[in-house]
MMTF fields as JSON, N, C-alpha, C and O atoms, coordinates in Angstrom:
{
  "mmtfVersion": "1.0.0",
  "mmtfProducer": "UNKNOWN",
  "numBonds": 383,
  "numAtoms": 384,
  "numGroups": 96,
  "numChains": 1,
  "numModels": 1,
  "chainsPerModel": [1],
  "groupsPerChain": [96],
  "chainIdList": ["A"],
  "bondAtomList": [4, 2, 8, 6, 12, 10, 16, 14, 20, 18, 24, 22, 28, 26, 32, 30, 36, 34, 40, 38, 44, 42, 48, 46, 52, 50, 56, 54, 60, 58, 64, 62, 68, 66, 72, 70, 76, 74, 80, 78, 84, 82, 88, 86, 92, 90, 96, 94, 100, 98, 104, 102, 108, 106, 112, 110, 116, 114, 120, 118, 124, 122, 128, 126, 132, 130, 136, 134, 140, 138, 144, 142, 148, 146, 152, 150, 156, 154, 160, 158, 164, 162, 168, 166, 172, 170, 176, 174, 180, 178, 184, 182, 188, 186, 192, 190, 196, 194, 200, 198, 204, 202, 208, 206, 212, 210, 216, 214, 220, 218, 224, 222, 228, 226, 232, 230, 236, 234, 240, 238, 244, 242, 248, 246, 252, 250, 256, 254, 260, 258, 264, 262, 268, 266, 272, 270, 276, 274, 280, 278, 284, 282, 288, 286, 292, 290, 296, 294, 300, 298, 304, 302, 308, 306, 312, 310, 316, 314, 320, 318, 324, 322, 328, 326, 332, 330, 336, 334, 340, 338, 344, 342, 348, 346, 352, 350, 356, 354, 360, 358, 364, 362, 368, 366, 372, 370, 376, 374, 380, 378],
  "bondOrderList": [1, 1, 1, 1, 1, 1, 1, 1, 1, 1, 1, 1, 1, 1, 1, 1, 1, 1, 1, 1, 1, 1, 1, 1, 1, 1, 1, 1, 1, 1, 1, 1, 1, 1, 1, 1, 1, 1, 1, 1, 1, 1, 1, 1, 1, 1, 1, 1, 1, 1, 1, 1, 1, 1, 1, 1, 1, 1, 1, 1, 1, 1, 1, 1, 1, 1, 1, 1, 1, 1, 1, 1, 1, 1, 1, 1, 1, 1, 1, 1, 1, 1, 1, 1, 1, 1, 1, 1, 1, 1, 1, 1, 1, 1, 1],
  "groupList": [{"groupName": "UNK", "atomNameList": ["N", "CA", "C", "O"], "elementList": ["N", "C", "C", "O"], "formalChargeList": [0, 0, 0, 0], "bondAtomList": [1, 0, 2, 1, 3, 2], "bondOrderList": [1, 1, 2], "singleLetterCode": "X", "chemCompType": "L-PEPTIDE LINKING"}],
  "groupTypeList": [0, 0, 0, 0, 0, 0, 0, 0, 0, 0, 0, 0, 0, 0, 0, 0, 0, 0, 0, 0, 0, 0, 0, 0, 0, 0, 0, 0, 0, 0, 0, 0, 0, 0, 0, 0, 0, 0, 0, 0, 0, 0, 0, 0, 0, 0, 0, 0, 0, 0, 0, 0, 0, 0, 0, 0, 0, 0, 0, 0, 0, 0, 0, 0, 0, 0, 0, 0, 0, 0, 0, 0, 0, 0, 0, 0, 0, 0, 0, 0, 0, 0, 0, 0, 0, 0, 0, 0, 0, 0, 0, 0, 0, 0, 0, 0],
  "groupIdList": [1, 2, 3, 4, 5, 6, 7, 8, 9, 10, 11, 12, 13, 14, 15, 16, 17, 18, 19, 20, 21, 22, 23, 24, 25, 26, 27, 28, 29, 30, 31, 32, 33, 34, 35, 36, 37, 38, 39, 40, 41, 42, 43, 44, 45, 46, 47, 48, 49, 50, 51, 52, 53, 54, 55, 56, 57, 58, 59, 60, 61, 62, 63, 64, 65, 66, 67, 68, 69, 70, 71, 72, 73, 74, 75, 76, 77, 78, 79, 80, 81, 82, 83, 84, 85, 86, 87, 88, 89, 90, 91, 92, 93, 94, 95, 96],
  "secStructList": [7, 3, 3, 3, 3, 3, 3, 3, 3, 3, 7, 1, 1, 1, 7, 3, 3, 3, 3, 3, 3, 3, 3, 7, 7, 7, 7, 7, 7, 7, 7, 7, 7, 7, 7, 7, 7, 3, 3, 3, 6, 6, 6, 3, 3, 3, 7, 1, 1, 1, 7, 3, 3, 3, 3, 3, 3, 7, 7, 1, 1, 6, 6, 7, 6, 6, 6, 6, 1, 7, 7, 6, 6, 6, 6, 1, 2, 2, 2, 2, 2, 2, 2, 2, 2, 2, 2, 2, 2, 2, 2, 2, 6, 7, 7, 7],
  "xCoordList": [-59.703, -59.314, -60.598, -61.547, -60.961, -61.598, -61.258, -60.209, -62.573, -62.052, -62.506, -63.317, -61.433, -61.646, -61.799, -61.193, -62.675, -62.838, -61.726, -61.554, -61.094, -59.8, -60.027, -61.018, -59.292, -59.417, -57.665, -56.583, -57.807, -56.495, -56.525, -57.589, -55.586, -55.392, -53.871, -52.766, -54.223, -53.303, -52.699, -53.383, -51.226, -50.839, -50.285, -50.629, -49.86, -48.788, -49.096, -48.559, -49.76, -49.972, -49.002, -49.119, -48.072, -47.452, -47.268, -46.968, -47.47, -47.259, -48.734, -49.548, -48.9, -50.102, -50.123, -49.532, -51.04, -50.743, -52.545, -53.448, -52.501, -53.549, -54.168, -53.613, -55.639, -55.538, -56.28, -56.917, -56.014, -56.78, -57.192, -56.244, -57.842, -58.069, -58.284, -59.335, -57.282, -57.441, -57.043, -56.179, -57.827, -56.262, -57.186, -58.243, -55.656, -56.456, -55.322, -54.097, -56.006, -55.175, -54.633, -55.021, -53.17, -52.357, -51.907, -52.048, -51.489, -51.06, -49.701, -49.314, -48.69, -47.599, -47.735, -48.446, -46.968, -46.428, -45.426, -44.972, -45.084, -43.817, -44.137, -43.121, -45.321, -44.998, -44.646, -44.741, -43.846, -43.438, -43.384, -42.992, -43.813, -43.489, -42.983, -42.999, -42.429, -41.486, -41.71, -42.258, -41.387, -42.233, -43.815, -44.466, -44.085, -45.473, -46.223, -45.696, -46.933, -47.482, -46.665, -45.943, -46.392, -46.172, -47.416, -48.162, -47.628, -48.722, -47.847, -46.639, -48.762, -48.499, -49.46, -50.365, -48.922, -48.956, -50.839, -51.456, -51.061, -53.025, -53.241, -54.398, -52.268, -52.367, -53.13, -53.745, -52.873, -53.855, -52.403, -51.321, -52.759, -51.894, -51.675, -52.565, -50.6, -50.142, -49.693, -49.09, -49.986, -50.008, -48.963, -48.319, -48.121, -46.741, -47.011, -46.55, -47.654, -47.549, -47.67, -47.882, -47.593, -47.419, -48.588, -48.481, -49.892, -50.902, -51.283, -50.679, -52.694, -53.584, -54.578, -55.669, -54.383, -56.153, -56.917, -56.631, -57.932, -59.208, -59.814, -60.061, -60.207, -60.41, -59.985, -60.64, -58.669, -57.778, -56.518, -55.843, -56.491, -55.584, -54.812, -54.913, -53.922, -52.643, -52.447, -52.67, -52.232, -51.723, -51.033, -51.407, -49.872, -49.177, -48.141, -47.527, -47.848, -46.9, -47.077, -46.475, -47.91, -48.621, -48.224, -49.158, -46.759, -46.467, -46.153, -46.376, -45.534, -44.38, -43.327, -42.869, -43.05, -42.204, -40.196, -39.2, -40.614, -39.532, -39.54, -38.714, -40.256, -40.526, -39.442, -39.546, -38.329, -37.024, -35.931, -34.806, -36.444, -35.682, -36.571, -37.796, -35.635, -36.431, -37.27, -36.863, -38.946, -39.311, -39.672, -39.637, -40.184, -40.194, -40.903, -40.579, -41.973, -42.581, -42.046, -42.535, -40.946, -40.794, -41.468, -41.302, -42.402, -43.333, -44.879, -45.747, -44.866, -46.577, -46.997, -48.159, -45.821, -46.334, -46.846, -47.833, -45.972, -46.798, -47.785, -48.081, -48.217, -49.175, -50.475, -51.446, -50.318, -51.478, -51.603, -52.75, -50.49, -50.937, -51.63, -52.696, -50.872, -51.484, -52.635, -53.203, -53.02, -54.516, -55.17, -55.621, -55.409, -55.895, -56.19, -57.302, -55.145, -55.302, -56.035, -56.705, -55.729, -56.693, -58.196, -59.012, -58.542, -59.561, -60.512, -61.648, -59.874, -60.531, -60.755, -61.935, -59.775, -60.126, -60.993, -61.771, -61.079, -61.954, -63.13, -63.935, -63.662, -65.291, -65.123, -66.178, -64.388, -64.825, -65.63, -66.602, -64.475, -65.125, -66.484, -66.721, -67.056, -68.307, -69.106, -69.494, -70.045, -71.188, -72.505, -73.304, -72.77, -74.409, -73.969, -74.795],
  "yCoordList": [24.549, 23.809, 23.304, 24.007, 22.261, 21.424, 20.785, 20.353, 20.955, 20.213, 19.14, 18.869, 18.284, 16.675, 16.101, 16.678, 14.696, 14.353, 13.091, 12.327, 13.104, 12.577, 10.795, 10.139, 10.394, 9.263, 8.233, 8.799, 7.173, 6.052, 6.144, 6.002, 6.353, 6.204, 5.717, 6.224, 4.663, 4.155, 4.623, 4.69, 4.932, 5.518, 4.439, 3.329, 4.403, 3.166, 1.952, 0.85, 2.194, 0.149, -0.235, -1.22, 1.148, 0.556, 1.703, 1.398, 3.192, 4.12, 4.617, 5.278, 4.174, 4.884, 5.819, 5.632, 6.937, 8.09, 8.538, 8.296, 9.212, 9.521, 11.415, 12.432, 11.27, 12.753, 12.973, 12.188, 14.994, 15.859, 16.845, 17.566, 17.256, 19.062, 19.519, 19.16, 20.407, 20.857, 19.839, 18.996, 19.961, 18.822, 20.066, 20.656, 19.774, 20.393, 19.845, 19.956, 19.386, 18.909, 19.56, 20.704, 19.28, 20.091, 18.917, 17.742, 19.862, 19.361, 19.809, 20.79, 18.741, 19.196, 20.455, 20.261, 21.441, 21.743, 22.72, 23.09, 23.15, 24.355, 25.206, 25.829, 26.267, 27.682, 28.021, 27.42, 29.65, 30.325, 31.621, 31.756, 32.648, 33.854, 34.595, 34.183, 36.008, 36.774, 38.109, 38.541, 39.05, 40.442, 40.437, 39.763, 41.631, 41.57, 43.126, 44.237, 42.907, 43.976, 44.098, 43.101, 44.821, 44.685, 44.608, 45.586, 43.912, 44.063, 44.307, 44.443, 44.301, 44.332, 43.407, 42.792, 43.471, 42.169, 41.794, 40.782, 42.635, 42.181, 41.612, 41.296, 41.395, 41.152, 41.874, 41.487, 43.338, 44.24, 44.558, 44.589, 44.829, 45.662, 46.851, 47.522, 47.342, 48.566, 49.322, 48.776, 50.471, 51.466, 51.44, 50.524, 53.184, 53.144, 54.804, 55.889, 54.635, 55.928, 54.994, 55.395, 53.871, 52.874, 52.913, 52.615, 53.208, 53.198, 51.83, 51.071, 51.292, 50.132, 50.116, 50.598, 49.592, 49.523, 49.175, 48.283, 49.815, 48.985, 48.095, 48.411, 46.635, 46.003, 44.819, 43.801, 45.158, 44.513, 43.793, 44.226, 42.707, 41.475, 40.659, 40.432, 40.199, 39.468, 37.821, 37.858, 36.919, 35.869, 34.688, 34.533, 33.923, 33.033, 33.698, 34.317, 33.59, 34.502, 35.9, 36.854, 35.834, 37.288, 38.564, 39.063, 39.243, 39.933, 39.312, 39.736, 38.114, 37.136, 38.098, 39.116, 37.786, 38.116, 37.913, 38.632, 36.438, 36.173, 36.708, 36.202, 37.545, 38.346, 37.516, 36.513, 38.19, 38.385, 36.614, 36.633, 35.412, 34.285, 33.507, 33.625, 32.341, 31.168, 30.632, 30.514, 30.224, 29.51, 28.139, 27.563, 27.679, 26.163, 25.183, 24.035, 26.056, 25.295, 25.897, 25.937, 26.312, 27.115, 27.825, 27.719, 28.705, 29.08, 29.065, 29.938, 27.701, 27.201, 27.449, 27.567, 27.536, 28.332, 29.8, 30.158, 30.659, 31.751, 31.869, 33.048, 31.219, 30.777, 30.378, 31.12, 29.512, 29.46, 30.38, 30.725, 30.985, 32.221, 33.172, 33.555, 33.833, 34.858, 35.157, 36.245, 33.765, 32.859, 33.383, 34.516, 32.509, 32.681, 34.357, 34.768, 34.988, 36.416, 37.443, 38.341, 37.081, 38.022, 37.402, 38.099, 35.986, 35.622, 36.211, 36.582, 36.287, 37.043, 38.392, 38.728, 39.461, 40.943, 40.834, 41.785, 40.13, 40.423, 40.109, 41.036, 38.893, 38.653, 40.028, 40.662, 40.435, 41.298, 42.583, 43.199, 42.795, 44.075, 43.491, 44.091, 42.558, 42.359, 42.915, 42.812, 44.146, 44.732, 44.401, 43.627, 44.772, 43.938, 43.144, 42.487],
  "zCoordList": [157.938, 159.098, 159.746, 159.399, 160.621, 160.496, 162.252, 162.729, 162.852, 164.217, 163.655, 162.77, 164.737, 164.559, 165.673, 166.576, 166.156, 167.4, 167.329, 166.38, 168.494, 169.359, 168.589, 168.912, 167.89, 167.585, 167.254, 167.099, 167.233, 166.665, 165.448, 164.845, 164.937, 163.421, 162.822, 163.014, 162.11, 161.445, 159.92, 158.899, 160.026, 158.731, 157.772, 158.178, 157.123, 155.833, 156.777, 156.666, 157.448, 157.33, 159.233, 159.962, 159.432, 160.716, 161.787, 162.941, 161.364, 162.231, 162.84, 162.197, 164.17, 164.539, 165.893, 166.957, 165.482, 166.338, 166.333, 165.531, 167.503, 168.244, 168.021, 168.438, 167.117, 166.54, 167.628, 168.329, 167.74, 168.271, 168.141, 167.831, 168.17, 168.153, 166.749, 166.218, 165.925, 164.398, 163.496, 163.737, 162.243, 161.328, 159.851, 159.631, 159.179, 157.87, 156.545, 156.532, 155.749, 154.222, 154.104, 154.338, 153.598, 153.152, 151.451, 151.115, 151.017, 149.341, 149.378, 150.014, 148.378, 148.24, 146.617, 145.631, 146.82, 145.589, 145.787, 146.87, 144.537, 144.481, 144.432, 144.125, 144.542, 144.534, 145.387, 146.457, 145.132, 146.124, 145.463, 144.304, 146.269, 146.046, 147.257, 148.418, 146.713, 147.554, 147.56, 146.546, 148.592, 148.146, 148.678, 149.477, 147.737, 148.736, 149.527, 149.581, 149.809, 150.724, 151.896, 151.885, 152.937, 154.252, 155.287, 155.262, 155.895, 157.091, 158.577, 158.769, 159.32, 160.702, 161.173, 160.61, 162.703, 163.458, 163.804, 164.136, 163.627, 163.211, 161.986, 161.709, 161.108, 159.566, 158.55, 157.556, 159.202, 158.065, 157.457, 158.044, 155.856, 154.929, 155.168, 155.692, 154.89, 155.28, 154.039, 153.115, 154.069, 152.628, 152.65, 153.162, 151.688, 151.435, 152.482, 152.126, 153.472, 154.737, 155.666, 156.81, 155.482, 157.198, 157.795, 158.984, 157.393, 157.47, 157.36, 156.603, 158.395, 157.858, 156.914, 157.22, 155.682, 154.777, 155.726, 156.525, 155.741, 156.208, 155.416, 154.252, 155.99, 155.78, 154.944, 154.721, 154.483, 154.178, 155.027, 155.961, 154.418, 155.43, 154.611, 153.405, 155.554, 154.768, 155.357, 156.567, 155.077, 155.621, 154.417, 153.254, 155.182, 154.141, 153.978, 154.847, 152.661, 152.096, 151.939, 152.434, 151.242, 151.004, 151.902, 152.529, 152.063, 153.009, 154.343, 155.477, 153.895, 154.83, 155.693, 155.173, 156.765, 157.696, 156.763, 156.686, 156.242, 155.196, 153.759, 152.999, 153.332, 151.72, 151.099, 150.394, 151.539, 150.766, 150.788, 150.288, 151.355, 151.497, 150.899, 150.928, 150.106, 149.92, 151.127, 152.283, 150.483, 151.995, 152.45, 153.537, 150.727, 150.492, 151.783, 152.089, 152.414, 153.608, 154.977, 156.106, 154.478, 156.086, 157.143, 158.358, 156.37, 157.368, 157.313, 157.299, 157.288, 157.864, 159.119, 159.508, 159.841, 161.21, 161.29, 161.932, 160.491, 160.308, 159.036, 158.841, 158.364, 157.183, 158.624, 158.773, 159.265, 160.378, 161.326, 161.607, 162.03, 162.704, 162.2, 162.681, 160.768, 160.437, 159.786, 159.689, 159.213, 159.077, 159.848, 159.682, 161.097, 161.854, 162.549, 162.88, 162.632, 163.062, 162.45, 162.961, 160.878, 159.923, 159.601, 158.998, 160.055, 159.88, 160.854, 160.559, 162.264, 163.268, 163.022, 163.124, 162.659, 162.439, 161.299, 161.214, 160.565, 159.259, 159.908, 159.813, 160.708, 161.144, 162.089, 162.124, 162.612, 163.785, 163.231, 163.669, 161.6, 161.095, 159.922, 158.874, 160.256, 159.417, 159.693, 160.857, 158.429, 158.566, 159.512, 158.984, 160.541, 161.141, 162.41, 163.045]
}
C-alpha cells in the first residue's frame, strides 16, 4: 500500500474521480482458500490450547473470520484490517 498525493484522474476515457490518501493494486484472480489457523483479534495465531504463537500473525484469508464460506472478494475489508493489524504487532515485536 502506497500513499498517494490528492490528485484528478481520469478512468476509460469518461469517469473521473478525485484520489486520496492509500491506493494499492489489486489483481483479479480465483483463489480461495478455507480453513486455516485461528487467530485473534491482534492477528496472532493461536495454538490448539488457545494460546498466541509468538511472533506469528495472520491476515487475508489465512484464518479468516469466514474459514468455512465461499469468499470470492468478500472480505478485503478484513484482508486490510487484519493486514494492517499484524503488520503493526509484528514491527512492534522487532529485535533492537
Amino acid at each position: 500500500m502506497h500513499y498517494v498525493q490528492s490528485r484528478t484522474v481520469r478512468l476509460f476515457g469518461f469517469v473521473t474521480i478525485r484520489t486520496l490518501g492509500y491506493a494499492m493494486a489489486l489483481v483479479l484472480a480465483s483463489l480461495n482458500t478455507r480453513g486455516g489457523p485461528v487467530r485473534n483479534e491482534r492477528a496472532e495465531v493461536i495454538d490448539t490450547q488457545g494460546m498466541a504463537i509468538p511472533c506469528l500473525y495472520s491476515a487475508g484469508e489465512l484464518g479468516s473470520i469466514y474459514a468455512y464460506r465461499y469468499q470470492a472478494g468478500a472480505n478485503l475489508g478484513e484482508c486490510f484490517a487484519f493486514g494492517r493489524i499484524a503488520g503493526r504487532n509484528a514491527a512492534r515485536n522487532l529485535p533492537g
